[in-house]
N, C-alpha and C positions, 0 to 999 in steps of 0.2 A: 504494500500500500504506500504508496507516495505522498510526503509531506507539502499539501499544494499550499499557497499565496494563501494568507488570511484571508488580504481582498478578494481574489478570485473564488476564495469560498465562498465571502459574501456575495457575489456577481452571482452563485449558482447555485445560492440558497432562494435569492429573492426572486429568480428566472422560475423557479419552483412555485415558489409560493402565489409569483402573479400569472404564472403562465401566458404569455399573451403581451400586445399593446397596451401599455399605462401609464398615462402621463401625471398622475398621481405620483407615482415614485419614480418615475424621470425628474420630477420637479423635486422630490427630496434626497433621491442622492445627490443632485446638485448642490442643495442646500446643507446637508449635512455631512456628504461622503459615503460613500457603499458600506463600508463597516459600520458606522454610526446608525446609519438607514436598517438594517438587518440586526442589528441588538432591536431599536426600538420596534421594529415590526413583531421581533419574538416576544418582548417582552409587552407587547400591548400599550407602548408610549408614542401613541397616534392621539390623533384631532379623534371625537369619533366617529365624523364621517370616513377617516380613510381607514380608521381602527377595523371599521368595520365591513370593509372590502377587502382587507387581508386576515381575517378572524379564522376562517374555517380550516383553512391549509397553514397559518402562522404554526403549529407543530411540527410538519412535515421538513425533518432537516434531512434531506439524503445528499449535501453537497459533495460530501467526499465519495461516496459512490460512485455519483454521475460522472466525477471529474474523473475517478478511476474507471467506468467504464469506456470513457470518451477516449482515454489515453492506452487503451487496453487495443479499441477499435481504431488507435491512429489518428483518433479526432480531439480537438481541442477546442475548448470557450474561448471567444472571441468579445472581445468586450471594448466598448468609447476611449479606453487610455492601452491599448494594445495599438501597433505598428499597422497591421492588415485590416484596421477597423475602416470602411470606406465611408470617413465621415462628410465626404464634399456629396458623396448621391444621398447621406439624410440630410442635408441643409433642406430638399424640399421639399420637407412637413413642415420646417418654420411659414408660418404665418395658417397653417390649416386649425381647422376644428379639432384643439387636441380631445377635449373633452367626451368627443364622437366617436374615440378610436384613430382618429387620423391622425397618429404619432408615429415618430421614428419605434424599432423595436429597442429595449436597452441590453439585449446583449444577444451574440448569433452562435449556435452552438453548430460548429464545421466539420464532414468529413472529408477528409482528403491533404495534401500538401497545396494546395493551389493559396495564392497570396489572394486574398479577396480584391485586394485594391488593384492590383496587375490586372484581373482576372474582370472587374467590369470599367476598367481603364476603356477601352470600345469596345461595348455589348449593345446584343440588340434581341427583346423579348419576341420568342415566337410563339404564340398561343391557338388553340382552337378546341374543336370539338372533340371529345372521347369519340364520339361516330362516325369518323371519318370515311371519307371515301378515300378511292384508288387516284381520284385529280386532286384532293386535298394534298394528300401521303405525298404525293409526286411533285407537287409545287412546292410541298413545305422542305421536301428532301432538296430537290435544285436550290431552292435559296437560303437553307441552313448553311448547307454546304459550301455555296459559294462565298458565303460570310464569313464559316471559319477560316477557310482558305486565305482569304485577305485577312486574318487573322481580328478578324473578330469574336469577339466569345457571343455563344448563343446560350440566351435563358431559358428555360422554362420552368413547367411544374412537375414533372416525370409523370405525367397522367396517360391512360390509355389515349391512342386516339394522332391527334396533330401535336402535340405536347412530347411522346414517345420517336415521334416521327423527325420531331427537328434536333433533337437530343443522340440520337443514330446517326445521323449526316455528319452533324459535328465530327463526330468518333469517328467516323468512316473515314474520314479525309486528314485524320491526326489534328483536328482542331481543337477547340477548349473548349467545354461547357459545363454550364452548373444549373442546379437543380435548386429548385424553392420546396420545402415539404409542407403542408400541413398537420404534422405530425412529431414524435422525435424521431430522430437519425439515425436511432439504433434501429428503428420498423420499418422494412421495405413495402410502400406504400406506392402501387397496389403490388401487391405478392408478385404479381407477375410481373416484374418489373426489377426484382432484387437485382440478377444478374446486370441490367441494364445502371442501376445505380451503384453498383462496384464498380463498375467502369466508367462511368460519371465520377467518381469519389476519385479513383486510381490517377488522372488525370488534370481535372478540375475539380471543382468542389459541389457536396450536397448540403445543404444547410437548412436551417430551421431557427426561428425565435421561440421554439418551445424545447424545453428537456426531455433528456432521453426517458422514455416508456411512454407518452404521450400518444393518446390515440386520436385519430385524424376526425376531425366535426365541423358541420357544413360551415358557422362561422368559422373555423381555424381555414378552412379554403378562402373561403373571402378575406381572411384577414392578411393568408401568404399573396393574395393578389396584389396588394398591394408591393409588396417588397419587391415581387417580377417586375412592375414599375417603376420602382425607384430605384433600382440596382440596371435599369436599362437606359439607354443613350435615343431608342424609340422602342414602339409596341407591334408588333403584326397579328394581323389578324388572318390566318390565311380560312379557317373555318368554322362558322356561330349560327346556332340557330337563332331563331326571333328574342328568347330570354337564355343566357346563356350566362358560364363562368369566364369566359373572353371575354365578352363586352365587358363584366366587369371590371377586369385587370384594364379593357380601354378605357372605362370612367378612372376606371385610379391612373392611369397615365394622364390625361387630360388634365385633373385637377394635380398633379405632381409639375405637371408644364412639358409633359413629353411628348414625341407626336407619335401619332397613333395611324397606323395603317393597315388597310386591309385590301385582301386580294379577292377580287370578282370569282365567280364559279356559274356554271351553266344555271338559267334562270331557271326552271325546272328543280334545281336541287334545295331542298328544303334545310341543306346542311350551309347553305351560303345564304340564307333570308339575312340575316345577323348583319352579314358583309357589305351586303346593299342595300340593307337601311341605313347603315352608317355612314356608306359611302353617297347613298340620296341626300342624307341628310345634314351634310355637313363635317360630321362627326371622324371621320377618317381620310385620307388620302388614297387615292388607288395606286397600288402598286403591283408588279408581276414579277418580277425578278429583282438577286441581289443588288442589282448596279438602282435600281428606285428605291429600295429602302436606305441603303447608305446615301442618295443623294438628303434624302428625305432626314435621316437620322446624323448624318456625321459633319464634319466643316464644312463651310461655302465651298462648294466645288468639285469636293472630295468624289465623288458621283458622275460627276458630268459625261456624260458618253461623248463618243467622235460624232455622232449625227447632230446632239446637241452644241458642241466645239462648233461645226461648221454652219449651225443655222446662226448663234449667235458668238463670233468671235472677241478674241480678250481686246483687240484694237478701237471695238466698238464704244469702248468707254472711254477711249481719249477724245477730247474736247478742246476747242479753242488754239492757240500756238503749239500744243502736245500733239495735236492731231497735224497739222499744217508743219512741222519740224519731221514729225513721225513719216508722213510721204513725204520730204524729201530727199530723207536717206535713199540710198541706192537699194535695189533687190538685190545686188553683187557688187562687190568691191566697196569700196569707202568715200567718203567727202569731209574737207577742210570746212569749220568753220563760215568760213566768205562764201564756199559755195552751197554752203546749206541756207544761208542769209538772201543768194540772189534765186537759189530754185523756190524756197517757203515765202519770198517776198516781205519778211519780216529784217528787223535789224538786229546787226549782228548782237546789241548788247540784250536783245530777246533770246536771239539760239540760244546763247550762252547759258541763261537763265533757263532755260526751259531742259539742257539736251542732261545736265545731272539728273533732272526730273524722270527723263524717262530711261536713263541707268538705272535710278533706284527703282523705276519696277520693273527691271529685266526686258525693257523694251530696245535699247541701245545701249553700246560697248564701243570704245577708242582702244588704237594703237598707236603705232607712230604715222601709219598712211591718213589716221583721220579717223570720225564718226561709220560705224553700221548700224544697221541692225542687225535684232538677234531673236525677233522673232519676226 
């Protein structure tokens, strides 16, 4: 049995006792400390409103257990003053309804070696229906895949269905992917699915804000939706019925600030109603393949196909003497100063002024012959 961290016992005493989102005791370990906070919970030295939200479990100390189980399975607590804690993706719950549930979780219980913060550094959640079809399965495989490849990490929930589908790809291609539970991380949820989350865990990471032996409940899904949210850079939607646990994961991206995409499916199919009312209605971006979700999800640009390059090009945005300096340069060879002055019809102490301009955006380059360009 290993001598763990006092604090980290307390971090996986209170993770026990609250099971769940609470910004009750996010707001008093801040105030007090994790140690402080977990004396006063055990000993019943709460308000008693909050006394009384931690009453029923405040017995239940299994910290050293869990931590020994966790460390038995290779897994370890993850907690706000740990290294891999990815605290820039919780900054956006600051300003939500904490009160409602809409909090950061306060500590993430991980299998696997994967650094959480490396690991949703560029991710992108892929969600859909446990009912999938064989066009779901297929779309959601080409653009898992093509994301890990460009080395994105791809989220999901390990759920039957589109969930299982985009979690495959990843592997398939030696890419990264992590898993949200609604459960603990010791239970392969759904059964069928163990093998798949060893290989999930071996690579990247499975995680959960609830401790080990925890059984999965319909709120604990809604509640991991959000984190597929917040731990993504955007949301896919490739498959949803009309009420669905995807949409929901796209309302919690929406109100997180993420953008939310989903992918069309033959109208006929009652497994894509979800995708095009979202996408009727505002609510989602349509996309089909990797190269529209990273335009959609990563930096200005990052995405841009060659068909979109050539409808509109990067020249396009220069303006005024930038553009008039920019066609003078030669297509080949080079020009002095005076002759960039008599082709742009501008004066020479404008080139001048203008031709660092468009060096620093990689639009022209000197030698000794004079000015080019360089794109």
């Amino acid at each position: 049995m290993t001598a763990h961290d006092p604090r980290l016992l307390a971090w996986a005493y209170l993770s026990r006792v609250v099971q769940g989102p609470s910004a009750y005791m996010s707001m008093l370990i801040d105030e007090l400390g994790v140690e402080e906070t977990a004396r006063a919970v055990r000993n019943g030295d709460l308000p008693p409103a909050i006394e009384e939200k931690t009453r029923a479990r405040a017995h239940i100390d299994t910290a050293q257990r869990d931590l020994d189980l966790m460390e038995a399975m290779g897994g370890r607590l993850v907690t706000p003053n740990c290294a891999d804690w990815p605290a820039w993706r919780m900054l956006s719950f600051d300003g939500l309804d904490a009160s409602g549930g809409e909090t950061a979780p306060f500590v993430l219980w991980v299998l696997g070696s994967g650094d959480l913060v490396d690991l949703t550094e560029r991710s992108v959640g892929i969600v859909g229906t446990r009912a999938s079809t064989a066009y779901g399965e297929h779309v959601t495989a080409e653009i898992a895949g093509d994301l890990a490849v460009d080395g994105w990490t791809v989220i999901s929930g390990a759920a039957f269905g589109i969930d299982g589908a985009a979690h495959r790809a990843a592997l398939g291609v030696g890419g990264n992917t992590l898993a949200v539970l609604a459960c603990g991380v010791d239970r392969a949820y759904p059964s069928g699915h163990a093998r798949l989350l060893k290989q999930i865990a071996s690579s990247g990471a499975v995680i959960s804000e609830y401790p080990p032996g925890t059984t999965p409940a319909k709120f604990r899904f809604l509640a991991r939706n959000r984190l597929v949210a917040a731990l993504s850079d955007g949301v896919v939607v490739v498959e949803a019925g009309w009420r669905s646990g995807a949409r929901n994961t796209a309302n919690w991206a929406r109100k997180l600030g993420r953008p939310v995409m989903a992918v069309p499916g033959p109208v006929t199919s009652a497994s894509s109603t979800g995708c095009h009312r979202m996408i009727r209605e505002g609510e989602a971006q349509l996309v089909s393949n990797a190269v529209d979700v990273v335009e959609a999800s990563g930096p200005f640009g990052v995405g841009d196909s060659a068909e979109d390059a050539a409808a509109t090009r990067d020249i396009d945005a220069l303006r005024g003497n930038s553009r008039l300096v920019y066609e003078a340069l030669p297509g080949t060879g080079s020009r002095s100063t005076r002759e960039l002055s008599e082709e742009s019809g501008l004066l020479i102490t404008q080139v001048r002024a203008t031709l660092p301009l468009l060096e620093l955006e990689g639009f022209a380059s000197s030698d000794s012959s004079g000015w080019f360009r360089t794109r």
